[in-house]
C-alpha positions, 0 to 999 in steps of 0.5 A: 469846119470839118466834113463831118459837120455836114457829113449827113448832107454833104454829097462830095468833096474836092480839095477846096470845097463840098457840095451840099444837098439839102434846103439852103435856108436851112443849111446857112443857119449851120455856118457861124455868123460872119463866116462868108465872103462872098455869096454868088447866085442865080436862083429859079427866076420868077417866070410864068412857064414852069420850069423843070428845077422849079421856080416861084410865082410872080405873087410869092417871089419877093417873100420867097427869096427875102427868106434866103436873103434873111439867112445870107445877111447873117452869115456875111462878114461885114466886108462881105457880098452877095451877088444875085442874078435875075433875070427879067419877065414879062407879066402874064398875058401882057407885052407888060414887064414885070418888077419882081426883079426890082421889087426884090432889089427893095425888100434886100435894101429896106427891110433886110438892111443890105446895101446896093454897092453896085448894079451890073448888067449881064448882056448874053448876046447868044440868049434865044429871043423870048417871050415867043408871043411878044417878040417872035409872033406879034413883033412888038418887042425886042428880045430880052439879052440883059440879066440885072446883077444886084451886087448886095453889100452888108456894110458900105465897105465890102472888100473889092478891088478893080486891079483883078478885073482889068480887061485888055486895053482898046487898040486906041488905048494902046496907041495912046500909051506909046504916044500920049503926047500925040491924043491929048493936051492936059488940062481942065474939061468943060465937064469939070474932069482934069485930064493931066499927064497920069491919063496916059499911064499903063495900069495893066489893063482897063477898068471895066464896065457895069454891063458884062459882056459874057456869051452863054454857048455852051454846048459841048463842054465836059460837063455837058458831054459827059451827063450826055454818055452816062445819061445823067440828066444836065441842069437846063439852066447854067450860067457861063464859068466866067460870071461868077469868076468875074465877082470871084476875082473881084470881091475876094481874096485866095483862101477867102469863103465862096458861098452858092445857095442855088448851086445846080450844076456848080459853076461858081463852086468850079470857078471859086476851085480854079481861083483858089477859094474855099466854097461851099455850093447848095442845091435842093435837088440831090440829083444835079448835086450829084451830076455837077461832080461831073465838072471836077473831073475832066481828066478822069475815065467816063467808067470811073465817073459813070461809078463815082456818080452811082456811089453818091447815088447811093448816099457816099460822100466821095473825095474827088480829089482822090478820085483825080490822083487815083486816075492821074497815077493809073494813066503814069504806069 
């Protein structure tokens, strides 16, 4: 698909990838059924303050995202996924939680005809405590430092594999590969597990856990360094370049079809690049469209940015990869 079929919304390219500006349910019904891999996404959470990139009611929020999911059905592959994070919320003027999250998990899997292949749980251990009324004030509950990840499938047999997901072995785990005859007797478990010799064979790393570990501290990055100097407004709501590139890794493969339809300021465009997919990321808001281009250039001059950023202020759709050779060559001489 050309950059002229979405030259009239598209906001910038990169050697894999364009940012698109406009309604993402609109724009899913543009690509062909079947095209996307992997959707990855963090939408506007149900929550009862009112946030600045804006955010549904409590009571609309199901039907609301099922229009999205609807679209996203249709343009998966049958290997593919869709990964949503949500985080969770308190109902209002009650130490009560709210099922929105859950609720949505229902509506994709009975009415859309998603399957659940998974549930994950991001823990961000650096997350503020919240609701201030509950957990700070009147001390009654604990803060809330856990996202539900629904890993959505449109088959029973979405395209995964483990082995580019492994993480470091524990030190008693490598312990027990130098010596495994040292830690375990093979046989039978009263569980019913058979541990045999194999147990103790180096696979390159461990299988990992549901529950991601991942801090969100981002506080001095590029991107939000550079919106700072060119007093560009950053999108408040980021998550940490490692969740999406987590499911990247894991659910697809190089040159595969990465897809963002609340893309703010297109971290999991910036990990499906760095990974090597295609990707194309959507956002309503033309703006933080226009100021995620920031993250594509890390080794480009602040003046260049500051007139790349004016020129798609303008409506061009700029080329940053050219952008990025044209610094690289003049920084050479």
């Amino acid at each position: 698909m050309t950059l002229a079929y979405w030259d009239d919304v598209a906001v910038y390219t990169t050697r894999d990838g364009v940012q698109l500006s406009g309604d993402s349910r609109v724009l899913l019904g543009r690509l062909p059924a079947d095209s996307v891999d992997l959707i990855v996404t963090s939408p506007p959470f149900a929550l009862l303050r009112q946030k600045s990139y804006g955010n549904e009611q409590q009571s609309d929020y199901v039907e609301w995202l099922g229009e999205f999911g609807k679209e996203a059905y249709r343009v998966l592959r049958r290997t593919g996924s869709f990964v949503l994070d949500l985080g969770g919320a308190y109902e209002r003027g009650r130490p009560v939680r709210s099922l929105y999250n859950y609720r949505v998990l229902i509506d994709f899997c009975d009415r859309l005809g998603y399957c659940l292949a998974e549930e994950f749980f991001w823990y961000n251990p650096a997350k503020l405590p919240s609701p201030i009324e509950w957990v700070n004030k009147r001390k009654i509950r604990v803060k809330d430092a856990v996202n539900t990840l629904w890993w959505f499938s449109k088959g029973t047999c979405p395209k995964a594999d483990v082995r580019n997901v492994l993480v470091p072995y524990s030190n008693r785990m490598k312990a027990l590969l130098k010596n495994p005859g040292g830690f375990y007797t093979p046989k039978g478990r009263p569980s019913g597990h058979d541990i045999s010799f194999g147990f103790g064979s180096d696979n390159g790393g461990a299988i990992p856990s549901n529950l991601l570990q991942i801090a969100n501290t981002e506080s001095n990055s590029h991107y939000l360094r550079t919106c700072k100097v060119l007093g560009e407004q950053s999108h408040p709501a980021r998550y940490p370049v490692e969740l999406p590139a987590f499911f990247i890794r894991f659910l697809t493969d190089p040159g595969d079809l990465v897809v963002d339809i609340f893309s703010g300021s297109n971290t999991t465009g910036y990990a499906a690049e760095t990974n090597g997919r295609r990707w194309i990321s959507m956002d309503v808001d033309r703006s933080y469209a226009v100021t995620s281009a920031v993250r594509f250039m890390e080794n480009v001059p602040e003046d260049i940015i500051l007139s790349v950023i004016e020129r798609m202020g303008r409506g061009e759709v700029v080329n940053l990869k050219d952008i990025e050779q044209d610094s690289n060559l003049c920084l050479s001489i």
